[in-house]
N, CA, C and O atoms as a MOPAC input file, in Angstrom:
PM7 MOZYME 1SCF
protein

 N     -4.03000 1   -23.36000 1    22.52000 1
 C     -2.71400 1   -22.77900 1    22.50900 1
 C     -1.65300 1   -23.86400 1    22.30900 1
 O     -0.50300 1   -23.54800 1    22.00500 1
 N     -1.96500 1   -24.93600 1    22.44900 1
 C     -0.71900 1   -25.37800 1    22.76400 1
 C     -1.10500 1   -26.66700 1    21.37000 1
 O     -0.59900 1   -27.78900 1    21.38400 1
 N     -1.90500 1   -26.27000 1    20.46100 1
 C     -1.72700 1   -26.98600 1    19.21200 1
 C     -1.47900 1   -26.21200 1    18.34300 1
 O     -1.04700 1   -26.63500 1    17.27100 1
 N     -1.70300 1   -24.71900 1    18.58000 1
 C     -0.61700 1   -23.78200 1    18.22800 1
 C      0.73600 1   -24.34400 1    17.88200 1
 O      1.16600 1   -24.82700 1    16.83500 1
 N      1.19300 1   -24.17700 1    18.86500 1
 C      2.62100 1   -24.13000 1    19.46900 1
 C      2.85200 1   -25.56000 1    19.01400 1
 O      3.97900 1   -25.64500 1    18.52700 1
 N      2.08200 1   -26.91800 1    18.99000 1
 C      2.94000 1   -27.67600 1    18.32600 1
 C      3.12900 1   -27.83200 1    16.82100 1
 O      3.83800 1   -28.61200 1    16.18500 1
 N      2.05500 1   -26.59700 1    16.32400 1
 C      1.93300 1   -27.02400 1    14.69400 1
 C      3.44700 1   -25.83900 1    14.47900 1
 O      4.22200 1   -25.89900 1    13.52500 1
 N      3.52400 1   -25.00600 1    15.44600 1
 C      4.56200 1   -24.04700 1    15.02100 1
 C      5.96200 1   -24.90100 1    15.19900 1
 O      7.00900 1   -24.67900 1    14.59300 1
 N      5.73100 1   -25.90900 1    16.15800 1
 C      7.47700 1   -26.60800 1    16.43900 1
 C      7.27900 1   -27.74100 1    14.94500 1
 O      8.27600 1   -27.94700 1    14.25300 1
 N      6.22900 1   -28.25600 1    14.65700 1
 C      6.23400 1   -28.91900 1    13.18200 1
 C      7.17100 1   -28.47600 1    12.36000 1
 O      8.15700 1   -29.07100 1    11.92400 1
 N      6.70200 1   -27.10000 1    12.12400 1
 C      6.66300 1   -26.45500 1    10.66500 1
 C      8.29600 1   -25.93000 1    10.95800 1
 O      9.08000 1   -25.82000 1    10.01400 1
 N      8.74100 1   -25.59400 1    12.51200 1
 C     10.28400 1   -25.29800 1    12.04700 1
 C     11.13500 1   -26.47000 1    12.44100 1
 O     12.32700 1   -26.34300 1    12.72300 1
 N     10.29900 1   -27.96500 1    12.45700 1
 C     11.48100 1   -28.96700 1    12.62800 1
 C     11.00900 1   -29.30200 1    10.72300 1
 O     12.10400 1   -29.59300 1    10.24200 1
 N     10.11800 1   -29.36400 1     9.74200 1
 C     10.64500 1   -29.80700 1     8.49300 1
 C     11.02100 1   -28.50900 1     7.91300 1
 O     11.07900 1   -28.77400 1     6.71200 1
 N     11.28900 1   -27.35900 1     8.03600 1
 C     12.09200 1   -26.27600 1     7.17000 1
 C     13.14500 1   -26.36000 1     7.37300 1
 O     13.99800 1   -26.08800 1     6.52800 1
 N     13.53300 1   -26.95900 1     9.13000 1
 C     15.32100 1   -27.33500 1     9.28600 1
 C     15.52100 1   -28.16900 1     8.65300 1
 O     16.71600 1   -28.25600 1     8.37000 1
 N     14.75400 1   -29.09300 1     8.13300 1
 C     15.64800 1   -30.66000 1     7.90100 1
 C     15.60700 1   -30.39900 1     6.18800 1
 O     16.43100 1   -31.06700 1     5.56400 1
 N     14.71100 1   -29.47700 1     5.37100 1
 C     14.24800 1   -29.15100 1     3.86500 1
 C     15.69800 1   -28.21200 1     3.28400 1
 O     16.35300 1   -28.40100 1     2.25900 1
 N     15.89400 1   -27.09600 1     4.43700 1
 C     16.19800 1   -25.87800 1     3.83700 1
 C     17.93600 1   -26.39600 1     3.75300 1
 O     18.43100 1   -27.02900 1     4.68500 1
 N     18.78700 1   -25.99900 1     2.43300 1
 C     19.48100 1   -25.82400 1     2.53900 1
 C     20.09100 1   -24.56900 1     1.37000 1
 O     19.73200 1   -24.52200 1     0.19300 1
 N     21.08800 1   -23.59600 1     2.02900 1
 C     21.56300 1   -22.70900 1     1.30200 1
 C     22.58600 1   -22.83100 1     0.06300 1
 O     23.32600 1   -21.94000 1    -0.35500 1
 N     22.45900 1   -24.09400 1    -0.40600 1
 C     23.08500 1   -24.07200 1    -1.47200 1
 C     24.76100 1   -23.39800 1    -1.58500 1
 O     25.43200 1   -23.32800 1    -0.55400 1
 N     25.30500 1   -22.94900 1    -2.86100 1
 C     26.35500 1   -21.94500 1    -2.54000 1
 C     26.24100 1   -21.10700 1    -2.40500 1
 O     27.01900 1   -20.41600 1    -3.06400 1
 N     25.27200 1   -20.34000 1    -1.51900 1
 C     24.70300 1   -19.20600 1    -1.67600 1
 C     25.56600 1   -18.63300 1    -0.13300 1
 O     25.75100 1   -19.56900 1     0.64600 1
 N     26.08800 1   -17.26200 1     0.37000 1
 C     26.54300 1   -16.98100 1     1.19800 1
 C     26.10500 1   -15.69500 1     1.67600 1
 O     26.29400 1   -14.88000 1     0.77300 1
 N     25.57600 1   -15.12300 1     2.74800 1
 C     25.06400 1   -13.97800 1     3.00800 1
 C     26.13700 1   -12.79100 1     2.98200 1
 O     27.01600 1   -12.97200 1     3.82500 1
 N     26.24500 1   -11.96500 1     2.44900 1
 C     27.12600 1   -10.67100 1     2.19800 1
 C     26.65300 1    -9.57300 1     2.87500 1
 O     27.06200 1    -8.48700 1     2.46600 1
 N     25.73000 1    -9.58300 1     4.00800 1
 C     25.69800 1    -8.51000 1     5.26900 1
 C     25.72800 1    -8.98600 1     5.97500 1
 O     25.91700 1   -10.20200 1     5.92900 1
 N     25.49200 1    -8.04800 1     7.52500 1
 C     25.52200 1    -7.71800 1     8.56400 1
 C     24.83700 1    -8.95200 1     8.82500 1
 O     23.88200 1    -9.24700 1     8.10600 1
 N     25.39200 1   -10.13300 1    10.27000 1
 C     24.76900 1   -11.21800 1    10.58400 1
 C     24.90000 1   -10.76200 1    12.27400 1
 O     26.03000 1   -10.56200 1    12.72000 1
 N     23.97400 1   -10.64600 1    12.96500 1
 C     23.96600 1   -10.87100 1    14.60500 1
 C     22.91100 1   -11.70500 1    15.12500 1
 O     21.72500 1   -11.54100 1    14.84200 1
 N     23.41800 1   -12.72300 1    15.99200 1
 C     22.86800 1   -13.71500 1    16.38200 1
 C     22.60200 1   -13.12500 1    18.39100 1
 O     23.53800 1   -13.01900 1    19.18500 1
 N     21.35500 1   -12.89300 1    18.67500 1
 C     21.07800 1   -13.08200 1    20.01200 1
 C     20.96900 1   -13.76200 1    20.80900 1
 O     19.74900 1   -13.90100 1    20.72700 1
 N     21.26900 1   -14.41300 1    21.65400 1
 C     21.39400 1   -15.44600 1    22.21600 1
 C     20.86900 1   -16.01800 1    23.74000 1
 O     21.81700 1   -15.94300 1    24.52300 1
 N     19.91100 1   -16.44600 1    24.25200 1
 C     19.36200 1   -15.91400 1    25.48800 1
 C     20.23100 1   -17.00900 1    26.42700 1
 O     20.24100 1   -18.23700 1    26.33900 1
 N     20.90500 1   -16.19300 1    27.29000 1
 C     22.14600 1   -16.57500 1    28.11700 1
 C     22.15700 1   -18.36500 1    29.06200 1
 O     22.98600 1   -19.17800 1    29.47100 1
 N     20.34200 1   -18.14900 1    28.99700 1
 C     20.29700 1   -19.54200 1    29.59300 1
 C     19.80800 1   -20.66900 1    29.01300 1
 O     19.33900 1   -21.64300 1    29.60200 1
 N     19.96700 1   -20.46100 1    27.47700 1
 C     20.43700 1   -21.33300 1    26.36200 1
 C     20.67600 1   -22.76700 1    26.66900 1
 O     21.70300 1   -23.24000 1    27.15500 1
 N     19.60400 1   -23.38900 1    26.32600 1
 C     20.08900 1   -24.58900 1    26.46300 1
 C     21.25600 1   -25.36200 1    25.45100 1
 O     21.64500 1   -26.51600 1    25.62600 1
 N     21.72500 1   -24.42500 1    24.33300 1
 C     22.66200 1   -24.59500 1    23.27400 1
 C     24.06000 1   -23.51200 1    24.09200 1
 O     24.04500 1   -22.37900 1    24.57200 1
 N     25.22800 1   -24.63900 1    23.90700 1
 C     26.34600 1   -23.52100 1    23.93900 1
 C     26.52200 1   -22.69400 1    22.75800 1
 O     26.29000 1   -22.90800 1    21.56800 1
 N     27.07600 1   -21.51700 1    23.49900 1
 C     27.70200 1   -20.75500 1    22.55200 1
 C     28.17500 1   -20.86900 1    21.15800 1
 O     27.89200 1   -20.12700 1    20.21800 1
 N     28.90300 1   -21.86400 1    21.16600 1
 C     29.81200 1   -22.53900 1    19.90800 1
 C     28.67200 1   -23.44700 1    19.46600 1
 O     28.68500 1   -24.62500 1    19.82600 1
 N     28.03000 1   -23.13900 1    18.97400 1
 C     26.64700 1   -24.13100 1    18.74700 1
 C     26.53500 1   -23.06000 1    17.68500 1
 O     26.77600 1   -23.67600 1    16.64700 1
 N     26.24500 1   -21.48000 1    17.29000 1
 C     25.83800 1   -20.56900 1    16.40800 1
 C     27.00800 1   -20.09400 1    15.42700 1
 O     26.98000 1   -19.29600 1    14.49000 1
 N     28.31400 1   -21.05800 1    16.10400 1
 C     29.30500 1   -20.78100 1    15.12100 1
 C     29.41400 1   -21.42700 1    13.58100 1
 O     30.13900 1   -21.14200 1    12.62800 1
 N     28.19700 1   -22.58300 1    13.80400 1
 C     28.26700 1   -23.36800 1    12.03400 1
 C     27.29500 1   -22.26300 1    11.41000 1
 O     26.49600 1   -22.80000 1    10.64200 1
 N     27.13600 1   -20.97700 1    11.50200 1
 C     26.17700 1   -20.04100 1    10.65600 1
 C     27.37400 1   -19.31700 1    10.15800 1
 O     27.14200 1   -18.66500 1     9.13900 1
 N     28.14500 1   -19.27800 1    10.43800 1
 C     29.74300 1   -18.39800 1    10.20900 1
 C     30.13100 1   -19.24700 1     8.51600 1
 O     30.66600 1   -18.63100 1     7.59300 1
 N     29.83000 1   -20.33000 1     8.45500 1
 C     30.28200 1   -20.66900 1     6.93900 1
 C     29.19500 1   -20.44000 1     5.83800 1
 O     29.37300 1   -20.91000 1     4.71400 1
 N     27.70000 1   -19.48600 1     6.24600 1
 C     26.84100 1   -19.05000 1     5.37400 1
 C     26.88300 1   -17.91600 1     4.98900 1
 O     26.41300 1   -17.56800 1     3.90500 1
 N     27.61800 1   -16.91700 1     6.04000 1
 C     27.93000 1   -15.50400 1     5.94700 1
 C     29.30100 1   -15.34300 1     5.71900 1
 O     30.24400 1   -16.04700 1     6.08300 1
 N     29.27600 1   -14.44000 1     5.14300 1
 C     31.12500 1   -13.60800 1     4.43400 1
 C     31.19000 1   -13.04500 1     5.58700 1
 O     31.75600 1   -13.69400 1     6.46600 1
 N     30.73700 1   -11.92500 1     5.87600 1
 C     31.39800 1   -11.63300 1     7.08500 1
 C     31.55000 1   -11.76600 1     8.57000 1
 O     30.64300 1   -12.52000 1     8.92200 1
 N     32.14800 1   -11.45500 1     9.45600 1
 C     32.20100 1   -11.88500 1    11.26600 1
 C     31.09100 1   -11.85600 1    11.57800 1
 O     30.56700 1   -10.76500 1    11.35100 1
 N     30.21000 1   -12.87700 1    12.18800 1
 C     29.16300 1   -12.70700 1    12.82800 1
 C     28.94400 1   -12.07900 1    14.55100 1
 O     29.40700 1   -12.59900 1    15.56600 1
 N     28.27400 1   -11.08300 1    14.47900 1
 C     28.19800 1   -10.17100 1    15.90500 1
 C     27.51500 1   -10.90900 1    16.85500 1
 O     26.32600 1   -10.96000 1    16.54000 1
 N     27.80700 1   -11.64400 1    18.12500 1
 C     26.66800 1   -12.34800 1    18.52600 1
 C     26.72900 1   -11.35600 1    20.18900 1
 O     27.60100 1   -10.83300 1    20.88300 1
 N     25.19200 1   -11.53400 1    20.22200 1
 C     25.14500 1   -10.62500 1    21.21600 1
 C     24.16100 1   -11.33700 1    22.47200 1
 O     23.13100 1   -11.73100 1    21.92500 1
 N     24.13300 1   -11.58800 1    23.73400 1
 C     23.77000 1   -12.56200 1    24.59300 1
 C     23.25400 1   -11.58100 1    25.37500 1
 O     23.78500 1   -10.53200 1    25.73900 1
 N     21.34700 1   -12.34400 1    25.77400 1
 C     20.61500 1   -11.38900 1    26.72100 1
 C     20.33600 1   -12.22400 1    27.99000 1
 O     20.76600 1   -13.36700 1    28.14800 1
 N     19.63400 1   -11.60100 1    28.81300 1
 C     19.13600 1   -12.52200 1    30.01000 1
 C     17.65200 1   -13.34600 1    29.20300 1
 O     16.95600 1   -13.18800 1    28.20000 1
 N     17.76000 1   -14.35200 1    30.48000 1
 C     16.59100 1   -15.52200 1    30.07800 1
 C     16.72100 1   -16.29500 1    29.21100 1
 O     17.59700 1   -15.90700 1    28.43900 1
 N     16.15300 1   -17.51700 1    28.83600 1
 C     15.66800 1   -18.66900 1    27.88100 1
 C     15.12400 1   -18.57700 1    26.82800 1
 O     14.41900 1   -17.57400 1    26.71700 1
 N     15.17100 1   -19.32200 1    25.87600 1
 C     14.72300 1   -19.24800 1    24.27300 1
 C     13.14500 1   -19.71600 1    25.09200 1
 O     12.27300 1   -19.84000 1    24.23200 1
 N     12.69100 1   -19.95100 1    26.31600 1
 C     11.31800 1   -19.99500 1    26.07000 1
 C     10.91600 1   -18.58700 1    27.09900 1
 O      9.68700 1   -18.52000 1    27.11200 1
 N     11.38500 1   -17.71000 1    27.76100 1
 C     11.11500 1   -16.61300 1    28.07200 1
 C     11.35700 1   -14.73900 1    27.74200 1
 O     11.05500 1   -13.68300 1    28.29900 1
 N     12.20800 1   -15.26300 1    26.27400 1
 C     12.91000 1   -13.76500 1    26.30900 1
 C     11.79400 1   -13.15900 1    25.54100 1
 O     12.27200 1   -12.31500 1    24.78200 1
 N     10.77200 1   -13.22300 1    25.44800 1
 C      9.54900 1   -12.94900 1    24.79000 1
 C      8.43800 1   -12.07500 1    26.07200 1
 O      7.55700 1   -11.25200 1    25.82400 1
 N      8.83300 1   -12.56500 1    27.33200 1
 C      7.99800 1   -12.06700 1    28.21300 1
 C      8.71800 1   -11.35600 1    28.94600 1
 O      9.92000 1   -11.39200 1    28.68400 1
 N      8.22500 1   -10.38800 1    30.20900 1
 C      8.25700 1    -9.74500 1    30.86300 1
 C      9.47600 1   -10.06700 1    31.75700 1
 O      9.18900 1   -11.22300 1    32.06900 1
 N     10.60000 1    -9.81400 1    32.34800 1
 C     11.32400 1    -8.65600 1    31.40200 1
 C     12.43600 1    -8.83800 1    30.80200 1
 O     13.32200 1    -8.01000 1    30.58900 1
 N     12.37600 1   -10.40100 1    30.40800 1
 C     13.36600 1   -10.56600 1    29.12700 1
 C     13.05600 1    -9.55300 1    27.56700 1
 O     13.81400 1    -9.33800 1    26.62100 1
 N     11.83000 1    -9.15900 1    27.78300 1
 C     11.44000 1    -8.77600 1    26.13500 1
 C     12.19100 1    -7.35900 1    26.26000 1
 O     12.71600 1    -6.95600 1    25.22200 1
 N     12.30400 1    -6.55500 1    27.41200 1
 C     12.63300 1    -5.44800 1    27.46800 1
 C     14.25400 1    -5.35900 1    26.99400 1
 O     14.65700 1    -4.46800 1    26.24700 1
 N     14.85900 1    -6.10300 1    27.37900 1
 C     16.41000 1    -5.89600 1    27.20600 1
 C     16.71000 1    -6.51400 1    25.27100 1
 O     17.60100 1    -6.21000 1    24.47800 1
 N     15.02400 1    -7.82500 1    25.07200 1
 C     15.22500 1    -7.88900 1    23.62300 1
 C     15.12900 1    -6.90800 1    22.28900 1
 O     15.62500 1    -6.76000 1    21.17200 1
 N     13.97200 1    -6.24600 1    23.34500 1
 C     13.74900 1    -4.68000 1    22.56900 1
 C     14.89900 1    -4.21000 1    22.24000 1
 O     15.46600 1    -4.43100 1    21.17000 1
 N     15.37200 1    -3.43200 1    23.28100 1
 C     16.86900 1    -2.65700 1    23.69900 1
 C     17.76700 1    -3.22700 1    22.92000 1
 O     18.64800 1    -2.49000 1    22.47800 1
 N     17.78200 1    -4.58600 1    22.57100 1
 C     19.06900 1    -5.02900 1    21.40800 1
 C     18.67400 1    -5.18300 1    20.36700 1
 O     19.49700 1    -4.70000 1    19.59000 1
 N     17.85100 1    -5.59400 1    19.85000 1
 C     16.93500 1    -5.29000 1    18.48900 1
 C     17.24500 1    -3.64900 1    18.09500 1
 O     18.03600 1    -3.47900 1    17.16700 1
 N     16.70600 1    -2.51700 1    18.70600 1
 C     17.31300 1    -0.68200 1    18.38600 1
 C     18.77200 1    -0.69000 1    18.13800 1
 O     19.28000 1    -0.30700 1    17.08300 1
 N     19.42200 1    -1.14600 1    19.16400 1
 C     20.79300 1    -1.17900 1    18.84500 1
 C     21.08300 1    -1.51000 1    17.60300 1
 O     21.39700 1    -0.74300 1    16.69300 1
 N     20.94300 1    -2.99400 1    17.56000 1
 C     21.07300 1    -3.53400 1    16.45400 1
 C     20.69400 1    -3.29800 1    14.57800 1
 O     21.30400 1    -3.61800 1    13.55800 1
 N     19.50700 1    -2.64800 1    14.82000 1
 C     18.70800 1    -1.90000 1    14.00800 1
 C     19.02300 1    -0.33800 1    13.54300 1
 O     18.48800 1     0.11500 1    12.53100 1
 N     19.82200 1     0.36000 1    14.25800 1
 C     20.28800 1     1.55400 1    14.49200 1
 C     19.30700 1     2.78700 1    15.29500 1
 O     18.32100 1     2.50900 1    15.97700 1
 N     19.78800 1     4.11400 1    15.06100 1
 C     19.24000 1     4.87000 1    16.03400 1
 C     17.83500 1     5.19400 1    15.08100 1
 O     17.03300 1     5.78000 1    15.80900 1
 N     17.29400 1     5.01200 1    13.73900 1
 C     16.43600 1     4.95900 1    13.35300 1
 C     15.21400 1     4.79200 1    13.90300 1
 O     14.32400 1     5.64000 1    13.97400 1
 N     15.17900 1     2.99300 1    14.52700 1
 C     14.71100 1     2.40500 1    14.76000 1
 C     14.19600 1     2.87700 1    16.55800 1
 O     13.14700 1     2.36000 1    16.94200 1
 N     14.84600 1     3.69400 1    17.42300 1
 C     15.19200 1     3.28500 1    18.21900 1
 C     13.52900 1     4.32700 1    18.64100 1
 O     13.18300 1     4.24700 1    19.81900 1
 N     12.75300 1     5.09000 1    17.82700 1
 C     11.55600 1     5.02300 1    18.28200 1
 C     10.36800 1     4.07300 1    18.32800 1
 O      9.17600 1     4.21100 1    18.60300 1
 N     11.21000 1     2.96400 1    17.92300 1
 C     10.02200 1     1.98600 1    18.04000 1
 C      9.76600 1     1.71700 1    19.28800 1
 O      8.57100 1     1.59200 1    19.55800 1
 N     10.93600 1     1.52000 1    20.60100 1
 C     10.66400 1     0.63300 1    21.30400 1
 C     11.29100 1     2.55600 1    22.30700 1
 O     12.47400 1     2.87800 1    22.20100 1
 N     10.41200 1     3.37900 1    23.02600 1
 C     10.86100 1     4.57000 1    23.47900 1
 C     11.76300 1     4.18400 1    25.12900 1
 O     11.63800 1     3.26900 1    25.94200 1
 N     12.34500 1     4.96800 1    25.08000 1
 C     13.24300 1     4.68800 1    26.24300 1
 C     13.19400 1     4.72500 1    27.43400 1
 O     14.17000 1     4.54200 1    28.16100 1
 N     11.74400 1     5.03300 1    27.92000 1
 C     11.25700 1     4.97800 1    29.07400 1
 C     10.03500 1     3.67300 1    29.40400 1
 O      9.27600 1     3.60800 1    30.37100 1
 N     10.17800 1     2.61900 1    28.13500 1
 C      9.55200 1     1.48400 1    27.96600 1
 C      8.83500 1     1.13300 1    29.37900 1
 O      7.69900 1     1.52400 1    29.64600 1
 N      9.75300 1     0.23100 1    30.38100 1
 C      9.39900 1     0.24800 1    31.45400 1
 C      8.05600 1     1.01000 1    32.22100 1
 O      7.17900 1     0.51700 1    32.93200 1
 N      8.24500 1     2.20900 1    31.83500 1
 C      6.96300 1     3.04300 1    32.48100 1
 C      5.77900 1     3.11300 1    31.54400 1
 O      4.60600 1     3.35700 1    31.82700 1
 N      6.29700 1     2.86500 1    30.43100 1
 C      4.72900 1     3.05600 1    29.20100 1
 C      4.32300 1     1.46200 1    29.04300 1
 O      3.47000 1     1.23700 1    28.18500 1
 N      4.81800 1     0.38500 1    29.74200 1
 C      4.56900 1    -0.73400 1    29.22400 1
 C      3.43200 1    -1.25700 1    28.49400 1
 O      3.47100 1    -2.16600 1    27.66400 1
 N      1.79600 1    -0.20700 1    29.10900 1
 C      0.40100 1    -0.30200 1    28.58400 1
 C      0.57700 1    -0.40300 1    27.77200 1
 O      0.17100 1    -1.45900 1    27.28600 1
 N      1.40800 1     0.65700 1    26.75200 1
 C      1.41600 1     0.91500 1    25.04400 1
 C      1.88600 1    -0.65000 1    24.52200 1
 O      1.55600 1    -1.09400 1    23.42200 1
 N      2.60400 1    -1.30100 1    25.37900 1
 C      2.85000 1    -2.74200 1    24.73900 1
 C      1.95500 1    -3.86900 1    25.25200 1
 O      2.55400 1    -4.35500 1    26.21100 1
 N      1.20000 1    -4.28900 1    25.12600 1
 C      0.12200 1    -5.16100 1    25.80300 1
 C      1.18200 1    -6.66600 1    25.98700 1
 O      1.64500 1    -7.25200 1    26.96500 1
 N      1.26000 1    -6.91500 1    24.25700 1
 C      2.28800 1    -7.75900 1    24.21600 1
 C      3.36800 1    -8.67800 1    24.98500 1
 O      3.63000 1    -9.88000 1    25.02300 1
 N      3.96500 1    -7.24500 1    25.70700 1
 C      5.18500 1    -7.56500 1    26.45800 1
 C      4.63600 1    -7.86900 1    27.64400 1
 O      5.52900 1    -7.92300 1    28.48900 1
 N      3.76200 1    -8.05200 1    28.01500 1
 C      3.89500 1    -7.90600 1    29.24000 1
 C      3.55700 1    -9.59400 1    29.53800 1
 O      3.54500 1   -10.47600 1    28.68000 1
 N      3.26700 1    -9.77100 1    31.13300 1
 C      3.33400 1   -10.95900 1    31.81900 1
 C      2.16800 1   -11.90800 1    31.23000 1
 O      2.00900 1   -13.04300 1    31.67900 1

């Protein structure tokens, strides 16, 4: 697992340092989530604002960029992902989550 996890921190420290967007500028909808106990401030997701045309929506959950994946940060990530996604979406993740959690193996602890 954890040569996993370092071939995965590899591969997104040379796509940061490779990728750049050119003059290219995103012309939709941009929302940035943000897990509240962020080791990045806030004003840290504001240099993505000169890639996108329009206001970027940023929306802040409980937990850490290394827990909002588990139990029960994932639940409130769900919950903003539907939002975010619209009411379409919003049978992906059903609204009594909490009690069906089995159906998500995933989420859990």
């Amino acid at each position: 697992m954890a040569e996993a996890f370092l071939n995965v921190l590899m591969a997104n420290c040379i796509a940061e340092t490779q990728w750049s967007p050119g003059e290219r500028t995103y012309a939709g909808e941009l929302s940035i989530i943000r897990a509240r106990d962020s080791l990045h401030e806030p004003e840290a997701y504001a240099q993505w604002q000169q890639y996108c045309s329009r206001q970027i929506q940023a929306r802040e959950i409980s937990g850490s960029h290394a827990t909002i994946m588990s139990r029960p940060y994932v639940l409130e990530l769900a919950a903003r992902l539907c939002e975010l996604l619209g009411t379409r979406s919003a049978a992906i993740v059903p609204a009594n989550l909490e009690e069906r959690a089995e159906c998500f193996p995933q989420m859990t602890t």
